[in-house]
N, C-alpha and C positions, 0 to 999 in steps of 0.2 A: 335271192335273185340279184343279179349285175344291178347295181346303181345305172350303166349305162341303161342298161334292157328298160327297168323303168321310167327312165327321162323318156325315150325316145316312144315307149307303150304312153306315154303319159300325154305328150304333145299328138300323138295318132290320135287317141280317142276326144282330145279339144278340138281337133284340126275339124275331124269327123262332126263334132256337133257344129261347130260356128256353121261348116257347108249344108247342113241338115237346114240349120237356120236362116244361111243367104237363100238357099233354094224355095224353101217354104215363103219365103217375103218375096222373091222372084215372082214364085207362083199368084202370092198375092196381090199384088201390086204392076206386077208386069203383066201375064198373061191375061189374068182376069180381071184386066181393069177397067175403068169406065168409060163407054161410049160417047160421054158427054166429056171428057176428057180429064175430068179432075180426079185423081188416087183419093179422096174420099167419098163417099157417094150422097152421103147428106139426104137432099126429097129427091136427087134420081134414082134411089132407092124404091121407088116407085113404079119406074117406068123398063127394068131390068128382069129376065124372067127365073122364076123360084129355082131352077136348076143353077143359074149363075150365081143366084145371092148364095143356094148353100155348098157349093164350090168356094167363094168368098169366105162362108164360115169356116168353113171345116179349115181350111189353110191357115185360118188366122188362130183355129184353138191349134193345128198344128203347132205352129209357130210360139205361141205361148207356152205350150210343152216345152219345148223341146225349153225354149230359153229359162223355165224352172227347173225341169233337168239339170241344165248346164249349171247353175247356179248351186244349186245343192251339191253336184261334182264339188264344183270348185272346195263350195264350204267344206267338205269330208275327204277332197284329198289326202292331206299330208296322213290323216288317219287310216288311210284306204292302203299307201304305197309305203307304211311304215312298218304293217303287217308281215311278219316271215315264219 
């Protein structure tokens, strides 16, 4: 495969996960955030209904995915695109 084909396949699929990862912390932190106005929710954690808190989770193990993902990418690149 082109050297080029691969730089540019290579920075597609990082590009691809960083947006995976801003959109998931979006989700988190912007849409579903606190009514009481603080990005962590601490004992409002209380007063928020069970469908929002697990909207809250689910985006935040999103987002931990995804950023293990990424990270394992990273570590196995060169091993990945050295392949032919």
């Amino acid at each position: 495969m082109n050297p080029t084909i691969k730089k540019v396949l290579d920075l597609a699929i990082q590009a691809f996960i960083i947006m995976s990862a801003l959109y998931a912390a979006f989700q988190l932190f912007g849409a579903f955030n606190n009514s009481e106005g603080s990005i962590i929710l601490f004992k409002s954690a209380k007063n928020i209904s069970f469908e929002h808190l697990v909207s809250r989770r689910l985006y935040a193990l999103e987002f931990w995915l995804i950023a293990t993902c990424y990270i394992i990418y990273l570590g196995m690149r060169k091993k990945i695109w050295s392949l032919d």
